[in-house]
C-alpha positions in Angstrom: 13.3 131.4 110.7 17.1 132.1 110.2 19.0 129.0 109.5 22.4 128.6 111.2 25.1 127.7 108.8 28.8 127.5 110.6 30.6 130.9 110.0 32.9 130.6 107.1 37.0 131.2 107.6 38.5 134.3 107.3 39.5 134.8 104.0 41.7 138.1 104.1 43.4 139.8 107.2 42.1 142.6 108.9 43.6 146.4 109.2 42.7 148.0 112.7 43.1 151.9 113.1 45.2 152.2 116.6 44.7 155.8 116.5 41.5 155.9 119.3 44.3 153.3 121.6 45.6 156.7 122.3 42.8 158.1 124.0 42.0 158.7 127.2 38.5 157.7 127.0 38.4 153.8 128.2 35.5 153.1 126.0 36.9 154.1 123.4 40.3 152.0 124.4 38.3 149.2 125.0 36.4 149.1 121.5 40.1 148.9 119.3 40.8 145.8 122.0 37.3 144.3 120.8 38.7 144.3 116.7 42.1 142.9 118.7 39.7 140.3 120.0 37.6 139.5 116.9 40.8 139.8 114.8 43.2 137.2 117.0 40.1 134.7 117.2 39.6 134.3 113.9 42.4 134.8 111.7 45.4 135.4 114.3 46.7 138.2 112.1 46.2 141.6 111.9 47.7 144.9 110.3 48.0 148.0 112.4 47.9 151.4 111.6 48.1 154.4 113.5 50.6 153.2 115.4 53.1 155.6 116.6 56.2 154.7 115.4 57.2 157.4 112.9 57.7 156.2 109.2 60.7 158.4 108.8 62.4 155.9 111.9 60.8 152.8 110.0 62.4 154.3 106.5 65.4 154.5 108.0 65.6 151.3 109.5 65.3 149.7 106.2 68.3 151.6 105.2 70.1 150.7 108.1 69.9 147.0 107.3 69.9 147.7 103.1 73.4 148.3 104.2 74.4 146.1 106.3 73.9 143.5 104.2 75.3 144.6 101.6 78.5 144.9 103.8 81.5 142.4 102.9 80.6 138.8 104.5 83.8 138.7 106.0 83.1 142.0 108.0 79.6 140.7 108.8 81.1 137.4 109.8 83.4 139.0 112.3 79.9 138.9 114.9 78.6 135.9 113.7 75.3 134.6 115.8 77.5 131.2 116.9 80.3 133.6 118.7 76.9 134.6 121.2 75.0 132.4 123.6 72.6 135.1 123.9 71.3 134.6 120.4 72.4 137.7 118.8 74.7 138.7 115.8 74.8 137.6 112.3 72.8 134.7 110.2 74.5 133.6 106.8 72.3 132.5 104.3 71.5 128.9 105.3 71.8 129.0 108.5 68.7 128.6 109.7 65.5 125.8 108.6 62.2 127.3 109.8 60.2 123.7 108.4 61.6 120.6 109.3 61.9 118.5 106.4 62.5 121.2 104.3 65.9 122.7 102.9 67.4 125.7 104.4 66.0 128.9 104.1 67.4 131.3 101.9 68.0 134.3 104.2 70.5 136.5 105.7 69.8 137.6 109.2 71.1 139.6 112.1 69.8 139.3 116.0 69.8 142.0 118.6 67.9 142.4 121.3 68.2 143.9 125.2 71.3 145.2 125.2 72.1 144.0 128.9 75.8 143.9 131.1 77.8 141.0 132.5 76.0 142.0 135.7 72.5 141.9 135.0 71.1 139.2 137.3 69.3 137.8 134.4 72.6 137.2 132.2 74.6 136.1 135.7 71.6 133.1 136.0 72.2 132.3 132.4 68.8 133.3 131.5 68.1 132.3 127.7 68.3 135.2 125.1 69.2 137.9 127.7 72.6 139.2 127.4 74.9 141.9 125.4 74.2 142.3 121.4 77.2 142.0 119.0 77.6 145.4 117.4 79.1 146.1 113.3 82.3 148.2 113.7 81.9 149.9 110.2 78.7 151.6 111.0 79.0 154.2 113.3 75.6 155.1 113.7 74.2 151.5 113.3 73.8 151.1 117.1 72.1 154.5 117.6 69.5 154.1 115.0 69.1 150.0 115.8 68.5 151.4 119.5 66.0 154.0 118.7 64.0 151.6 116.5 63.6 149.1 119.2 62.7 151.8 121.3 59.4 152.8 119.8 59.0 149.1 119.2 58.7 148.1 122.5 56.6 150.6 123.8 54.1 150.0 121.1 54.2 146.0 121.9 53.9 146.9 125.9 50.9 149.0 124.5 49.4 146.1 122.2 49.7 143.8 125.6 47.3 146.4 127.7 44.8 146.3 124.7 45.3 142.3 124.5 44.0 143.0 128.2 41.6 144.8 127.4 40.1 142.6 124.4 39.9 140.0 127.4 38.2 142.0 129.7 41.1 142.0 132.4 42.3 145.1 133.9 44.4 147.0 131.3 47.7 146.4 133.7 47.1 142.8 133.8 50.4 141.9 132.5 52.3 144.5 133.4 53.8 142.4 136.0 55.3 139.9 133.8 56.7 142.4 131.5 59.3 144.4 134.1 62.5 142.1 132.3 60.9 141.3 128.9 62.5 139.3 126.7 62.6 141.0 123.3 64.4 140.1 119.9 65.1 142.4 117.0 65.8 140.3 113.8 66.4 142.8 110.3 65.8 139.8 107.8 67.4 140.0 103.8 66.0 137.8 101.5 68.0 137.1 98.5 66.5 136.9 95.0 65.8 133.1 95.0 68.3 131.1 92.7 67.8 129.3 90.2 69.8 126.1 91.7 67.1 126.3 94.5 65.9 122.9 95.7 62.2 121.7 96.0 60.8 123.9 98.9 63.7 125.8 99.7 62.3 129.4 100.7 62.9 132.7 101.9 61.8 131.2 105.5 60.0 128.3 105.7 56.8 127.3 106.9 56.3 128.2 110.9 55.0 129.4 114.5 56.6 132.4 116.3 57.4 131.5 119.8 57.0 134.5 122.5 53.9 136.6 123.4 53.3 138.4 119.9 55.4 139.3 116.5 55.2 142.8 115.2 56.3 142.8 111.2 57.5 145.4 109.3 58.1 144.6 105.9 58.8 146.9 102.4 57.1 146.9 99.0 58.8 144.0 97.8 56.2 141.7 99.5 55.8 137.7 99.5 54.6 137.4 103.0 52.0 134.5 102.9 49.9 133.1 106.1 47.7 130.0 106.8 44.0 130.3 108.0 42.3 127.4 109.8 41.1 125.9 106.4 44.9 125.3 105.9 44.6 128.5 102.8 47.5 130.6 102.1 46.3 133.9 102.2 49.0 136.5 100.9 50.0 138.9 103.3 51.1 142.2 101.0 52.8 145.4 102.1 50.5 147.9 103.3 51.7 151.5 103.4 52.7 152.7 106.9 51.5 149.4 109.0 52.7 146.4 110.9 51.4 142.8 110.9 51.1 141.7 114.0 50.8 137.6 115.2 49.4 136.7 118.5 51.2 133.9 119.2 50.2 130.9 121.2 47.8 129.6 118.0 48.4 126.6 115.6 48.8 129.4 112.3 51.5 129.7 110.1 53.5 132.6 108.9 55.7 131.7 106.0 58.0 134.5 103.7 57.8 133.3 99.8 61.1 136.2 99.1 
């Protein structure tokens, strides 16, 4: 006789290998969606690896933002996020609080997302967070390489949707539809070394949900990434070489940066 005891929580997150998502066998398509499925019901995180986007264009994202925020504030100022109604531009330090209750988090920020005219229906219906992106002068190259990344980011989170399909046993294309005018924001994130005037729970980002359909996150070797099980655990959420945590959002778990 095999006594049933309740399975126990997840106590670490999972790495899944993306690499057979390229195939053109179904099957083998359809078994990476089933450790998408086991992964989002029982922790709601998961790295990836094998992804596709080419660590020398993640590498040189990091650079990118490395110096943009190391620009002067006035310069970085000049696009501040409160000139846009479209949510996109620059976050000073403090300008955002993640947990309610808590102090503001101690980060710098800066918003893009798709880049769209004046004369997209979608920004002409005042349409939240679809419009034109605010754009650093001193970088001449900044747009290009901001672009490119975004690129290869979006067509790896259209690809994660078909697999989300998949993992539910829906036709691959399932949400295809609702994904012809996605809504998609970029946000390069500094966290500051925290200070020792900090006050009682003041973080890097507080405590929180992601809103949308899911959050890719790329992060470098510096770490503090922690998220919440069902238990309520922290379970720390380090760099790993070459992969992206990804959220399905929609659950009650936490994602909170400790930097």
């Amino acid at each position: 006789m095999v006594i049933y005891t309740p399975p126990s929580v997840a106590k670490d997150i999972p790495v899944i290998d993306l690499a057979e998502s390229f195939s053109h066998d179904i099957e083998k398509r359809k078994a990476v969606a089933w450790e998408i499925h086991k992964a989002a019901r029982q922790t709601g995180f998961f790295y990836i690896k094998n992804h596709g986007v080419p660590v020398e264009l993640q590498k040189a994202y990091f650079d990118l933002a490395k110096e943009y925020f190391a620009s002067p504030m006035d310069e970085k100022m000049q696009i501040s996020s409160k000139n846009s109604v479209y949510l996109r531009g620059y976050e000073p330090i403090a300008a955002q609080t993640l947990d309610e209750g808590s102090p503001p988090d101690l980060k710098e920020g800066f918003l893009l997302g798709r880049d769209l005219t004046e004369s997209h229906p979608y920004v002409k219906n005042k349409t939240p967070y679809h419009g034109p992106n605010q754009w650093p002068e001193g970088n001449p190259h900044f747009r290009q390489q901001a672009e490119d990344y975004m690129r290869h980011m979006e067509l790896l989170g259209r690809k994660l949707v078909r697999l989300l399909a998949l993992s539910l046993e829906l036709p691959e294309d399932f949400f295809d539809e609702g994904l012809k005018e996605p809504m998609i924001i970029s946000r390069m994130l500094y966290y500051p070394s925290q200070p020792k005037d900090a006050q009682v729970n003041q973080l890097g980002a507080g405590a929180h949900t992601d809103w949308g359909l899911i959050t890719l996150l790329l992060q470098d070797a510096v770490g503090g990434l922690e998220v919440r099980n069902v238990d309520g655990e922290w379970l720390k959420a380090p760099c790993i070489e070459n992969t992206a945590l990804l959220q399905i959002v929609g659950g009650d778990k936490l994602i909170i940066p400790f930097c």
